[in-house]
N, CA, C and O atoms as a printed pandas DataFrame, in Angstrom:
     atom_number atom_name residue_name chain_id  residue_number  x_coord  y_coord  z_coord
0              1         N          UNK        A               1   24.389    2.569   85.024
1              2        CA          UNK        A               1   25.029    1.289   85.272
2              3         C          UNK        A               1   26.103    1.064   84.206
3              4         O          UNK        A               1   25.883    1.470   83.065
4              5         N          UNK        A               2   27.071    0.542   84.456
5              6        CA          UNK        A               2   28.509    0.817   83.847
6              7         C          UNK        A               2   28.142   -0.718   83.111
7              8         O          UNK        A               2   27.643   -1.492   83.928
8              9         N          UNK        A               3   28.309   -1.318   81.656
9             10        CA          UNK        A               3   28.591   -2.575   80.765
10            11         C          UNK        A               3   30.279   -2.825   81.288
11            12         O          UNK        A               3   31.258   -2.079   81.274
12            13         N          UNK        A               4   30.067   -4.289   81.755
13            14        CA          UNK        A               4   31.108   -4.850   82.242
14            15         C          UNK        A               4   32.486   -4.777   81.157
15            16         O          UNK        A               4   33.581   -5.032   81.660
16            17         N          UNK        A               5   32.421   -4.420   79.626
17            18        CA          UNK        A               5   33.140   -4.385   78.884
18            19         C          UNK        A               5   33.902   -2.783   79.363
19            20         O          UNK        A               5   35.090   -2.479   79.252
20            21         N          UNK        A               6   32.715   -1.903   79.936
21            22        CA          UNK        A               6   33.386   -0.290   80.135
22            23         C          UNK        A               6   34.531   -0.265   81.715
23            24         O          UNK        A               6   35.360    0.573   82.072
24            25         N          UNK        A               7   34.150   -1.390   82.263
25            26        CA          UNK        A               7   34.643   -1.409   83.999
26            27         C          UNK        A               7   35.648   -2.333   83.892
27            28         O          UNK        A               7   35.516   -3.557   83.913
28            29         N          UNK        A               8   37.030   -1.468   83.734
29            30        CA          UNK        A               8   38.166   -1.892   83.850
30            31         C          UNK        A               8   38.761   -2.450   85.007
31            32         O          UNK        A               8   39.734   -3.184   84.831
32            33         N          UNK        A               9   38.270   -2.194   86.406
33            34        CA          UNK        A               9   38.302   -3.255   87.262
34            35         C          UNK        A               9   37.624   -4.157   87.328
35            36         O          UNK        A               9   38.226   -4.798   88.189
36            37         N          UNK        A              10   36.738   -4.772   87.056
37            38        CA          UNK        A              10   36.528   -5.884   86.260
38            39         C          UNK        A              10   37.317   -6.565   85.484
39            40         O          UNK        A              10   37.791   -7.628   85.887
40            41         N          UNK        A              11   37.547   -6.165   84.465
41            42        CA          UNK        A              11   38.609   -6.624   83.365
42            43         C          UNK        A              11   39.750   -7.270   83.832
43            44         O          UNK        A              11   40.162   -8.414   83.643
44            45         N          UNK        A              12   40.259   -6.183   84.580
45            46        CA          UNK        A              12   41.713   -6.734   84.881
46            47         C          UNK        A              12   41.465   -8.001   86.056
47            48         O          UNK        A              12   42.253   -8.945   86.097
48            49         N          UNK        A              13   40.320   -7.912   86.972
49            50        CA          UNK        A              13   40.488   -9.033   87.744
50            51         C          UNK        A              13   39.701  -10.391   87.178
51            52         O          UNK        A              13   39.692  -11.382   87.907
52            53         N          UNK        A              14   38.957  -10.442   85.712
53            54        CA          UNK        A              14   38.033  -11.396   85.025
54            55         C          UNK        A              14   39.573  -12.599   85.102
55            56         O          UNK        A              14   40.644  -12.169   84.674
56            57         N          UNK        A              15   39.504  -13.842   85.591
57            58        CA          UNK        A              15   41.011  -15.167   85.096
58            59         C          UNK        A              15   40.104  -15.207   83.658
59            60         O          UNK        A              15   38.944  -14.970   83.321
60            61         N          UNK        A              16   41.170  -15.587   83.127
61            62        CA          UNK        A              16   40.839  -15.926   81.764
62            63         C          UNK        A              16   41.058  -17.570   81.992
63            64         O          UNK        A              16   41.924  -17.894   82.804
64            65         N          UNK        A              17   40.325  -18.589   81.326
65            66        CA          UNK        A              17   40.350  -19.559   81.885
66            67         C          UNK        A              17   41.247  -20.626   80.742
67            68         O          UNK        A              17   40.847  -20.595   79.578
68            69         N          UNK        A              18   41.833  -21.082   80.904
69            70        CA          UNK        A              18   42.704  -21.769   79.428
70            71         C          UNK        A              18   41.622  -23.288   79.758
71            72         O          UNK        A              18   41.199  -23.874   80.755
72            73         N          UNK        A              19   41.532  -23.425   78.368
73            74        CA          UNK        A              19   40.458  -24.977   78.025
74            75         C          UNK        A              19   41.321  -25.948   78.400
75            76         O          UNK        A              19   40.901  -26.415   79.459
76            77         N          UNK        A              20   42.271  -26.459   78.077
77            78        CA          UNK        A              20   43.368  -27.097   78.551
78            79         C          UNK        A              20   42.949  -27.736   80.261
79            80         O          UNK        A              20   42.790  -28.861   80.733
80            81         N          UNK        A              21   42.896  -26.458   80.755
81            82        CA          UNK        A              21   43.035  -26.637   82.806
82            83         C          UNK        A              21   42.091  -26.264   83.012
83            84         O          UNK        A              21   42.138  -25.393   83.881
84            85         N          UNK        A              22   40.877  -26.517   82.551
85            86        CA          UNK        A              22   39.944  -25.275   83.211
86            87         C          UNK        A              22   40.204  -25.353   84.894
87            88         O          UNK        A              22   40.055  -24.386   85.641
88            89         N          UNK        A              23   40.525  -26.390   85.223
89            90        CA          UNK        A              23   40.364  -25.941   87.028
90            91         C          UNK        A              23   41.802  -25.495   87.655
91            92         O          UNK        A              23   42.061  -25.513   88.859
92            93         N          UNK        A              24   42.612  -25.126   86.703
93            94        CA          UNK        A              24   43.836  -24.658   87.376
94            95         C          UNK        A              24   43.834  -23.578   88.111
95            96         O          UNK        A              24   43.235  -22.573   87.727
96            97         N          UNK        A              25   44.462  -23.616   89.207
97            98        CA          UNK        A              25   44.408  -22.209   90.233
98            99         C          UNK        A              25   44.440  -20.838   89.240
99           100         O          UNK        A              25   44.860  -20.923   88.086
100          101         N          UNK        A              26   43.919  -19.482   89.850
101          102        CA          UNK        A              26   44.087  -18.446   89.207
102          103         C          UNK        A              26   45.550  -17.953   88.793
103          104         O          UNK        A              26   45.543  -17.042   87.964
104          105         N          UNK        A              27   46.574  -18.313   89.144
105          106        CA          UNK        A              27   48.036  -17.632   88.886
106          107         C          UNK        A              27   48.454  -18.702   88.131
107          108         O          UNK        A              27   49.404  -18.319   87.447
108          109         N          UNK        A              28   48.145  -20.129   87.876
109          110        CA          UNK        A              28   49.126  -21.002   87.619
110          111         C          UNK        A              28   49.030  -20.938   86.066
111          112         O          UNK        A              28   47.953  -20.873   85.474
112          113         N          UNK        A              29   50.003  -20.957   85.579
113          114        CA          UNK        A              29   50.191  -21.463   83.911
114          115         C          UNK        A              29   51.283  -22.492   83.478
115          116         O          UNK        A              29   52.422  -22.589   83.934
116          117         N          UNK        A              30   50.671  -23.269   82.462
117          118        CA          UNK        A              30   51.447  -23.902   81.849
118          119         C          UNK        A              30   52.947  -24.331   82.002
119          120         O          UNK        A              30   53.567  -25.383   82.151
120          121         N          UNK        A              31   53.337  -22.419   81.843
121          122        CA          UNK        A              31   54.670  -22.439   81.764
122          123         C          UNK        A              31   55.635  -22.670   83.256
123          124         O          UNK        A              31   56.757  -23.155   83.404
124          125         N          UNK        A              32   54.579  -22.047   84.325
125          126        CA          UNK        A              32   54.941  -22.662   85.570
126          127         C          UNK        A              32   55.112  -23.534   86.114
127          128         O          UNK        A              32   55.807  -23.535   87.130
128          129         N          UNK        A              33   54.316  -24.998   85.444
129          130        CA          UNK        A              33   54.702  -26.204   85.099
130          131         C          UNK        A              33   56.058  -26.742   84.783
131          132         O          UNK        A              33   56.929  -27.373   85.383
132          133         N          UNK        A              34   55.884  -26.246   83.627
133          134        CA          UNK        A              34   57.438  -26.379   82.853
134          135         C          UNK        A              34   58.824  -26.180   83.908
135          136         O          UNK        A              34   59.712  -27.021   84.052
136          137         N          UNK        A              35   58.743  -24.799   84.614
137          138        CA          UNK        A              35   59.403  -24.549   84.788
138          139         C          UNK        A              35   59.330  -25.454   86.138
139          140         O          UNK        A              35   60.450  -25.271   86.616
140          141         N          UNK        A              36   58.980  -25.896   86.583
141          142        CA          UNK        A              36   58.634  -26.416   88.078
142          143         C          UNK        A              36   59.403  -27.683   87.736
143          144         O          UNK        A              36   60.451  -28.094   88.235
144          145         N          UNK        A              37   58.545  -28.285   86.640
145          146        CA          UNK        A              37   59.460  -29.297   86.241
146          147         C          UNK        A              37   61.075  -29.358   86.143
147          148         O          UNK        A              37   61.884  -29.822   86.947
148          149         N          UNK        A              38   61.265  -28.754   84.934
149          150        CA          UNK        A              38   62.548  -28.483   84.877
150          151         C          UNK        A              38   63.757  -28.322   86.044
151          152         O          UNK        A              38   64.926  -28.650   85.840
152          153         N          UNK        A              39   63.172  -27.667   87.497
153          154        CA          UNK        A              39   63.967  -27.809   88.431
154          155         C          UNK        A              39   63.851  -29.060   89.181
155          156         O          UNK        A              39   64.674  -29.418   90.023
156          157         N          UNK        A              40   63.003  -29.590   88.913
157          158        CA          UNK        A              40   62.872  -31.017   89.260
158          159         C          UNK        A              40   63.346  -32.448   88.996
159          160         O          UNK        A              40   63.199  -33.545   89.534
160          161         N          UNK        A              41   64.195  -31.780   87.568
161          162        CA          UNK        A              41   64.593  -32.827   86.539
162          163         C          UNK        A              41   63.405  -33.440   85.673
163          164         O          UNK        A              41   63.784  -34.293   84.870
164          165         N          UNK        A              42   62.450  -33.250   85.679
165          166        CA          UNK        A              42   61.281  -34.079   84.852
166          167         C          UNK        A              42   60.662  -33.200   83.222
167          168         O          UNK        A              42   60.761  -31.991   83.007
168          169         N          UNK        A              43   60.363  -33.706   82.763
169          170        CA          UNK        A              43   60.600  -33.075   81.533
170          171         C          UNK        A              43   58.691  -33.998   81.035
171          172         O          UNK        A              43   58.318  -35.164   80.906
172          173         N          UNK        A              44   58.175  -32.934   80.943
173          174        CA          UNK        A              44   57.051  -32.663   80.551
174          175         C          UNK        A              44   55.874  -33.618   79.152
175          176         O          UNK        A              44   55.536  -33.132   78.073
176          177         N          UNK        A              45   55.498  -35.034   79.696
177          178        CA          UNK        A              45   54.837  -35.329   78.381
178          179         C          UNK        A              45   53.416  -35.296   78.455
179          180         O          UNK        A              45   52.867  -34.884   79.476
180          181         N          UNK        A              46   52.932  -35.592   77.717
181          182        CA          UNK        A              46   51.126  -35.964   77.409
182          183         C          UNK        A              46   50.650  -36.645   79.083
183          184         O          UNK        A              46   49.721  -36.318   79.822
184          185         N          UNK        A              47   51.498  -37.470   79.212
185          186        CA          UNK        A              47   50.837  -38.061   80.617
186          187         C          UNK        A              47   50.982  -37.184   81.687
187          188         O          UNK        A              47   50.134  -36.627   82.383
188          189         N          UNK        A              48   51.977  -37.161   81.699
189          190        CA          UNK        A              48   52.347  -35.764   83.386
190          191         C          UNK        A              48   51.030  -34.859   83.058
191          192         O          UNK        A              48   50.215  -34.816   83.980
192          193         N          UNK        A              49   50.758  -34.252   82.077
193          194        CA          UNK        A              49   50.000  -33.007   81.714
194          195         C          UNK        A              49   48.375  -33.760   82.379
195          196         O          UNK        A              49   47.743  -33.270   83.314
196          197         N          UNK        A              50   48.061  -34.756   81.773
197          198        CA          UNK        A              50   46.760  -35.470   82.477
198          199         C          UNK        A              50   46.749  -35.138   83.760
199          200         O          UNK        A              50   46.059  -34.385   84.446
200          201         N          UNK        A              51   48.204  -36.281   84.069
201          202        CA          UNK        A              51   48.156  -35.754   85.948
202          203         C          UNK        A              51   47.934  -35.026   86.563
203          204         O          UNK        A              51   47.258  -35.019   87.592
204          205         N          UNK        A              52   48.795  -33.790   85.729
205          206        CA          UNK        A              52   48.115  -32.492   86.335
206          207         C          UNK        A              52   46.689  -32.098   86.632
207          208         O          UNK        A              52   46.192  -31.775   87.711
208          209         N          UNK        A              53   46.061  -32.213   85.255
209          210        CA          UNK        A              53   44.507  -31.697   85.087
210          211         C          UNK        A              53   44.232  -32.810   86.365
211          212         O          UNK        A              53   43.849  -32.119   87.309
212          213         N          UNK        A              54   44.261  -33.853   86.666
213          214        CA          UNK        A              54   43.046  -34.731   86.883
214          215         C          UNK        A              54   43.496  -34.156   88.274
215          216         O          UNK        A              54   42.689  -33.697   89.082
216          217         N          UNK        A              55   44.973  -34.223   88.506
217          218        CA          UNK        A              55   45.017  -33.314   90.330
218          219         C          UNK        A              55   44.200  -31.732   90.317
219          220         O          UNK        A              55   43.719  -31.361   91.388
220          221         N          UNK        A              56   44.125  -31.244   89.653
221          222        CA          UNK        A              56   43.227  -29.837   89.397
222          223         C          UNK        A              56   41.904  -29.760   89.747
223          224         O          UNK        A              56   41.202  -29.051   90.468
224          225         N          UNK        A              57   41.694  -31.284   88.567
225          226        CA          UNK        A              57   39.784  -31.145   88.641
226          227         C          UNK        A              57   39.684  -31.561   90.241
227          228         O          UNK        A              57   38.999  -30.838   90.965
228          229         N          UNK        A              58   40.347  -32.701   90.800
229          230        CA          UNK        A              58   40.298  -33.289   92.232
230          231         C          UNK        A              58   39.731  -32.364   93.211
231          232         O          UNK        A              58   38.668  -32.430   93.828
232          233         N          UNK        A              59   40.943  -31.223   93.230
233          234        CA          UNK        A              59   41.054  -29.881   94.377
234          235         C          UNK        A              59   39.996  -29.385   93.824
235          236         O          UNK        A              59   39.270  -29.237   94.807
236          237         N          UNK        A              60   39.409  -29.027   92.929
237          238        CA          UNK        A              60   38.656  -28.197   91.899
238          239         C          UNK        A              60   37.396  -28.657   93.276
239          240         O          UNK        A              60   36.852  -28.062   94.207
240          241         N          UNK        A              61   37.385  -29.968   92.736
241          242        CA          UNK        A              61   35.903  -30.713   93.126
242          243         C          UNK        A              61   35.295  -30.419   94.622
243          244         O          UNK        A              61   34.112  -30.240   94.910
244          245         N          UNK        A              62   36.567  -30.421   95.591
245          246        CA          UNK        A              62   36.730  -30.366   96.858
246          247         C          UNK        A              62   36.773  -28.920   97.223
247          248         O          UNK        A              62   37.741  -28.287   96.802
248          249         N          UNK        A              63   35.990  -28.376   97.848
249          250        CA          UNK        A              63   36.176  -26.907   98.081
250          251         C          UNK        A              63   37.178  -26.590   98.714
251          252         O          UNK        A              63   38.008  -25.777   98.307
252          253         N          UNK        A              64   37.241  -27.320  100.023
253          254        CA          UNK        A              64   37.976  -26.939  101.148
254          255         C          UNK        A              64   39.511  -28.093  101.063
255          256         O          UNK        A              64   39.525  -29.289  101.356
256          257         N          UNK        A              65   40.407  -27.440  100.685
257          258        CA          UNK        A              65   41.923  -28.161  100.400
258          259         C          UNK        A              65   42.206  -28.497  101.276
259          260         O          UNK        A              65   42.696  -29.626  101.234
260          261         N          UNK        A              66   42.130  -27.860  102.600
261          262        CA          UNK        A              66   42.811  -28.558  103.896
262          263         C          UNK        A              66   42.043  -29.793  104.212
263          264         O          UNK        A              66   42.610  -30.669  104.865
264          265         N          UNK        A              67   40.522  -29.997  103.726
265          266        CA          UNK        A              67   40.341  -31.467  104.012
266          267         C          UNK        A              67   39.917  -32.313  103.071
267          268         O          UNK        A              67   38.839  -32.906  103.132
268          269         N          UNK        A              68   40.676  -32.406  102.223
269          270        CA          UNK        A              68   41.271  -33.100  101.193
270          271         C          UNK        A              68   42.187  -34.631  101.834
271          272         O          UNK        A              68   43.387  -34.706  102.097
272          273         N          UNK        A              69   41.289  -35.550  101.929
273          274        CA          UNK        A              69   42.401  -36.393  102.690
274          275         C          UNK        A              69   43.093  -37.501  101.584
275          276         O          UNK        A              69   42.504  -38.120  100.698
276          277         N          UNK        A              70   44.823  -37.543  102.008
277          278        CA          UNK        A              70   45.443  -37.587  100.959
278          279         C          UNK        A              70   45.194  -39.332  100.811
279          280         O          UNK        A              70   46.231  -39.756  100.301
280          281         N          UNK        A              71   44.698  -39.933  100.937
281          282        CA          UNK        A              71   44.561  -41.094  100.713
282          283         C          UNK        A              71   43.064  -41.731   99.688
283          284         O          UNK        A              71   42.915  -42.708   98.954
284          285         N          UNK        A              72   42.385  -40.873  100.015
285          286        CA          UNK        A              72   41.516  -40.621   98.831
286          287         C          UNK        A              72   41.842  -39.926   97.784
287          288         O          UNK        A              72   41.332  -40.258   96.714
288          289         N          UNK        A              73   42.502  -39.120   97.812
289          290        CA          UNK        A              73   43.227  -38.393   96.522
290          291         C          UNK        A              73   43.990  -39.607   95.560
291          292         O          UNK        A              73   43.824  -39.772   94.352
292          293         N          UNK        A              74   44.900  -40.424   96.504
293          294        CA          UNK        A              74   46.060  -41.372   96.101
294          295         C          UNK        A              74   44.780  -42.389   95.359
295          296         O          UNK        A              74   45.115  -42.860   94.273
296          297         N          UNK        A              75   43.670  -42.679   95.743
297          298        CA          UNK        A              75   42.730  -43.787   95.419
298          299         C          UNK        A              75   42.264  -43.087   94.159
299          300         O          UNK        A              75   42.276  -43.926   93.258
300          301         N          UNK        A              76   41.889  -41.997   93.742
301          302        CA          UNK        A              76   41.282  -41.261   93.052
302          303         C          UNK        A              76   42.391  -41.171   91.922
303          304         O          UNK        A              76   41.848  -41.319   90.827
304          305         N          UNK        A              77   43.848  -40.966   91.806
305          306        CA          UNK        A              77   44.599  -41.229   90.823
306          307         C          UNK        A              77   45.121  -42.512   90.423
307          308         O          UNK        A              77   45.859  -42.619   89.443
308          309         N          UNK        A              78   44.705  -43.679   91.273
309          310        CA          UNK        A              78   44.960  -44.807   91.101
310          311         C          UNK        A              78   44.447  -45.348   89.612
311          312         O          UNK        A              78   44.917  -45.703   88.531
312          313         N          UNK        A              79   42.669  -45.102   90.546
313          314        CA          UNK        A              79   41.250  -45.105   89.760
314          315         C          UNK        A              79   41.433  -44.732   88.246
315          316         O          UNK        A              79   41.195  -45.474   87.293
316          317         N          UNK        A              80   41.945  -43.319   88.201
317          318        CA          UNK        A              80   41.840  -42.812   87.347
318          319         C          UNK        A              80   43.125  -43.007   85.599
319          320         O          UNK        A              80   42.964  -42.903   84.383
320          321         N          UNK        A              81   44.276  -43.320   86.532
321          322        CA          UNK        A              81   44.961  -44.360   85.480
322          323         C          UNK        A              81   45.461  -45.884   85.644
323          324         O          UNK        A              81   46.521  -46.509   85.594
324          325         N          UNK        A              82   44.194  -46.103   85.850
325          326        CA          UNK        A              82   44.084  -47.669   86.226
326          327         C          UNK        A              82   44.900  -48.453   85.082
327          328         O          UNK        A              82   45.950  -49.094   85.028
328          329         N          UNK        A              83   43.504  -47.933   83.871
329          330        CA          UNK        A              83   44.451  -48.305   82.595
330          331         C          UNK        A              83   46.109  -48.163   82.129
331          332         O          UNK        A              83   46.617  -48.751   81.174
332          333         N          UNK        A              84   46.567  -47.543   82.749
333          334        CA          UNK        A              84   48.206  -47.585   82.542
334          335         C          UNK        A              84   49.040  -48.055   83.610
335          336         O          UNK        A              84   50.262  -48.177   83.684
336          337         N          UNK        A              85   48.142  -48.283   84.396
337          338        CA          UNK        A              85   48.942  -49.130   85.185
338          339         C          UNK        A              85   48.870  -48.565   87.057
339          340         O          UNK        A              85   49.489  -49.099   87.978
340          341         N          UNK        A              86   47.792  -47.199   87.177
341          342        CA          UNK        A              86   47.530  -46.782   88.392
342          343         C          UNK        A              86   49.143  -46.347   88.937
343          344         O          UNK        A              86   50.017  -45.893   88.200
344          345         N          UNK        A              87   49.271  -46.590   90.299
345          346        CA          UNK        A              87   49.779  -46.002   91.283
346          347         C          UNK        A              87   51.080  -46.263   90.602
347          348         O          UNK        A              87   51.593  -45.224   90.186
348          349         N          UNK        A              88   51.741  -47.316   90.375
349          350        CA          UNK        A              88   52.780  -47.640   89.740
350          351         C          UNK        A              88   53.464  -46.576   88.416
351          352         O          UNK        A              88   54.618  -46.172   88.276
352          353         N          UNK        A              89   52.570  -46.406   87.798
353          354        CA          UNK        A              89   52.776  -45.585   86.918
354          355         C          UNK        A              89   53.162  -44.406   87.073
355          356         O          UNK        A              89   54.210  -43.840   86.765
356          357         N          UNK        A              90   51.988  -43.975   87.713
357          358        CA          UNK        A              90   52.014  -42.277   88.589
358          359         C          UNK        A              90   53.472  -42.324   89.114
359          360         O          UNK        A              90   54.323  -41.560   88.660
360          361         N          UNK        A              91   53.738  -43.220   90.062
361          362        CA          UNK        A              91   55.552  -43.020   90.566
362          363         C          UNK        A              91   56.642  -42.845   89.456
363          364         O          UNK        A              91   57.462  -41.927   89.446
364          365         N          UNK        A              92   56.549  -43.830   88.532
365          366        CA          UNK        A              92   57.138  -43.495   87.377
366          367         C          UNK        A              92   57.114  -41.728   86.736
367          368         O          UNK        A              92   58.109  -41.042   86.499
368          369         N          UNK        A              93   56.189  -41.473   86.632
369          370        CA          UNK        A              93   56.336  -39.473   86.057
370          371         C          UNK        A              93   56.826  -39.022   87.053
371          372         O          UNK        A              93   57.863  -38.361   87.015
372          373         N          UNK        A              94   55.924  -39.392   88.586
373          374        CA          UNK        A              94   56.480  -38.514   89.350
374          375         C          UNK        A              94   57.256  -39.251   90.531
375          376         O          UNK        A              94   56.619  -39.738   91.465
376          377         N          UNK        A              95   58.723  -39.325   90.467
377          378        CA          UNK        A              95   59.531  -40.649   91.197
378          379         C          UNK        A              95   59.382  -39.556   92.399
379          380         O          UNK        A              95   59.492  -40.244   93.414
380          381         N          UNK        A              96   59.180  -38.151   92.813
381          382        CA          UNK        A              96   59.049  -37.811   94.429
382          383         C          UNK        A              96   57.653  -37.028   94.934
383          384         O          UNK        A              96   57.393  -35.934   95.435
384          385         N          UNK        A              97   56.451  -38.935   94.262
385          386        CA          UNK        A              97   55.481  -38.584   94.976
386          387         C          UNK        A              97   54.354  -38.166   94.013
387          388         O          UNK        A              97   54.242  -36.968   93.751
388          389         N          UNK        A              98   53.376  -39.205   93.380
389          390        CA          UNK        A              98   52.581  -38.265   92.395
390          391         C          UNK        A              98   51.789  -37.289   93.294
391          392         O          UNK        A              98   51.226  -36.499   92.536
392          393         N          UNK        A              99   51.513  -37.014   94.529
393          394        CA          UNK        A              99   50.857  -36.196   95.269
394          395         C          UNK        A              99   51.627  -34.985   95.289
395          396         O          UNK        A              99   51.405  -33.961   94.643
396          397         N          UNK        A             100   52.957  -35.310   96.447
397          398        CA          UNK        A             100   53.501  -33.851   96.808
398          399         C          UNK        A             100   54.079  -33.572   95.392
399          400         O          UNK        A             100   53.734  -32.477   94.947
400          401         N          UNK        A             101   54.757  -34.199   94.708
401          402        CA          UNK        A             101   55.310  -33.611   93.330
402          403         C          UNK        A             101   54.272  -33.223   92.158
403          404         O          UNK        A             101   54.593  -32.508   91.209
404          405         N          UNK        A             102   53.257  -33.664   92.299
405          406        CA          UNK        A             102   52.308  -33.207   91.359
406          407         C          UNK        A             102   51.411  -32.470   91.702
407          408         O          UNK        A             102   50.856  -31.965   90.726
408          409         N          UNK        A             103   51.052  -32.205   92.539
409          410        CA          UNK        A             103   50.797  -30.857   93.621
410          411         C          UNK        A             103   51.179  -29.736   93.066
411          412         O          UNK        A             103   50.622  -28.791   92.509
412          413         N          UNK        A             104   53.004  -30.257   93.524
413          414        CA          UNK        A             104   53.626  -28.841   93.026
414          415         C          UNK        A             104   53.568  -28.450   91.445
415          416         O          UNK        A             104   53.464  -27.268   91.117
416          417         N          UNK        A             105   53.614  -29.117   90.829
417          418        CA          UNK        A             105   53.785  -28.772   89.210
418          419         C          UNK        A             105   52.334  -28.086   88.797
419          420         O          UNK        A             105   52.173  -27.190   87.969
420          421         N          UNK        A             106   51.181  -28.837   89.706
421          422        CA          UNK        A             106   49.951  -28.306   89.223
422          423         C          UNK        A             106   49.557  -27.060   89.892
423          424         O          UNK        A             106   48.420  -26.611   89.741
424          425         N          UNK        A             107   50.428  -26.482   90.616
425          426        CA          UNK        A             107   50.272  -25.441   91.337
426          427         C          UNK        A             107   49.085  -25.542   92.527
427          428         O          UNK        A             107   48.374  -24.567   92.768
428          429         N          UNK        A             108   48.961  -26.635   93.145
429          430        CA          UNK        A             108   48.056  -27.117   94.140
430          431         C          UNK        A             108   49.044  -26.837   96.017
431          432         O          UNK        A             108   50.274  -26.870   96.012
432          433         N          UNK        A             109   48.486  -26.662   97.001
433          434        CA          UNK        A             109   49.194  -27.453   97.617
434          435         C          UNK        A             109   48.919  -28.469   98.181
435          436         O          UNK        A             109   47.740  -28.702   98.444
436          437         N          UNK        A             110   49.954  -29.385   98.537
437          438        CA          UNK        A             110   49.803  -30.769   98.885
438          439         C          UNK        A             110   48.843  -30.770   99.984
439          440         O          UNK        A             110   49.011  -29.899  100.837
440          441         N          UNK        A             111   47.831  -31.612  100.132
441          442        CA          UNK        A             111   46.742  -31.653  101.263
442          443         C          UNK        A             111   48.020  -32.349  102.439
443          444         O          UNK        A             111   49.131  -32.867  102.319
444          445         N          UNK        A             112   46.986  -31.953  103.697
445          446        CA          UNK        A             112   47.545  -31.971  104.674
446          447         C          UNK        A             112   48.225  -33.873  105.141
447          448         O          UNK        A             112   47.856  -35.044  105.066
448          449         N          UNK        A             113   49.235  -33.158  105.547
449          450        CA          UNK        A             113   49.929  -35.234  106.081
450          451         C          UNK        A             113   50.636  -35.932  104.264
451          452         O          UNK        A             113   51.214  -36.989  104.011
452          453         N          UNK        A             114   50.279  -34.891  103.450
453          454        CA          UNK        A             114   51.312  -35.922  102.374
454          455         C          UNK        A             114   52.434  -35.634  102.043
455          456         O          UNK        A             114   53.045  -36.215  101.146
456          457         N          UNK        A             115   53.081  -34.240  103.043
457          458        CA          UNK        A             115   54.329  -34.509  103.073
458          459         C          UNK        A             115   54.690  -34.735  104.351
459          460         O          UNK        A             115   54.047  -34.075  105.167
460          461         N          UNK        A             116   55.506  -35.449  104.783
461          462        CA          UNK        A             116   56.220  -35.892  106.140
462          463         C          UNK        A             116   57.787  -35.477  106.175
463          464         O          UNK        A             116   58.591  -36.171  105.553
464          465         N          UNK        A             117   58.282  -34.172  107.015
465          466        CA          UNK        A             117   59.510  -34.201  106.155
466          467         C          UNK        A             117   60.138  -34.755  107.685
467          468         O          UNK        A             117   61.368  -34.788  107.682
468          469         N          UNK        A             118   59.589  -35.128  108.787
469          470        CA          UNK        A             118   60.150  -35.880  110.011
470          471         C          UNK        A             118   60.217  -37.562  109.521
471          472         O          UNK        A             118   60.980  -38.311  110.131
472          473         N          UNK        A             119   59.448  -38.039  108.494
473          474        CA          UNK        A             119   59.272  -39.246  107.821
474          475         C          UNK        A             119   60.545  -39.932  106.974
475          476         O          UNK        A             119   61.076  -41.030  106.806
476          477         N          UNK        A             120   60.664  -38.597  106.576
477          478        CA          UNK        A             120   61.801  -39.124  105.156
478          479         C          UNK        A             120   60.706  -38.829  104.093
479          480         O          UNK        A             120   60.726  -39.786  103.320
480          481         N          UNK        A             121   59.886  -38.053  103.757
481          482        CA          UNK        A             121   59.438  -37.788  103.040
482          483         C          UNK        A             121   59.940  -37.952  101.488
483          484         O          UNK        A             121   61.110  -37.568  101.477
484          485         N          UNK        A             122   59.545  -38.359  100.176
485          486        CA          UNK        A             122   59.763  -38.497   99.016
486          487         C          UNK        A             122   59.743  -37.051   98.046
487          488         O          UNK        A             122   60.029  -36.865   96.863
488          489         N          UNK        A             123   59.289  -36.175   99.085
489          490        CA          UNK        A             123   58.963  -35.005   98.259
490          491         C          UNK        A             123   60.474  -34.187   98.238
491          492         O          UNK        A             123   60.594  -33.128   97.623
C-alpha cells in the first residue's frame, strides 16, 4: 500500500485550502478576484473580501447551486451585513449587483434567474 505522501497523483490533485476562503471553489484565488475586479472598475477592500467569503460559505452550504434560490441568498446577505447597513450597502461595493457581481469575483456562478439579460439586467 503506497503512503499518500509517496502517490504523486494524489498530491497533485490534494486543493490546498487557503484559511482566508476555506469554501472557495477549487481553481479560484485571491488573485482572480483582484483581477476580476479590476476589469470591473472596483478595487478591492476588507468589506468586498467578507462578501466574498460569506457568498462562498452560502454556495459552500448549499450543495446543489442550481437550486440556490436567489432571493434567499439576497436575504442571507442582507442578514448578514445588517450591521452596515444590509442590502444598501452590498450595492454600494457591488453597484452591478451584490449577487451577479459578487458571484463573479468569488468565482461562484450566479444561481439561476439572478441575471436577466432580457430584463436590463445590472450585471
Amino acid at each position: 500500500m503506497l503512503n499518500i505522501s509517496s502517490d504523486i497523483n494524489k498530491l497533485i490533485h490534494e486543493k490546498s485550502i487557503d484559511p482566508e476562503f476555506p469554501h472557495a471553489p477549487d481553481e479560484w484565488t485571491q488573485q482572480y478576484a483582484l483581477d476580476m475586479a479590476q476589469k470591473e472598475g472596483l478595487k478591492m477592500t476588507d468589506e468586498h473580501w467578507e462578501a466574498v467569503r460569506a457568498l462562498q460559505t452560502y454556495c459552500a452550504q448549499h450543495e446543489d447551486a442550481a437550486k440556490i434560490n436567489p432571493r434567499e441568498l439576497h436575504d442571507a446577505l442582507d442578514e448578514h451585513f445588517h450591521q452596515q447597513g444590509g442590502l444598501k450597502h452590498l450595492y454600494m461595493l457591488f453597484p452591478k449587483g451584490p449577487i451577479a457581481q459578487g458571484c463573479r469575483l468569488a468565482g461562484l456562478k450566479p444561481p439561476f434567474m439572478a441575471i436577466d439579460m432580457s430584463f436590463g439586467s445590472v450585471s
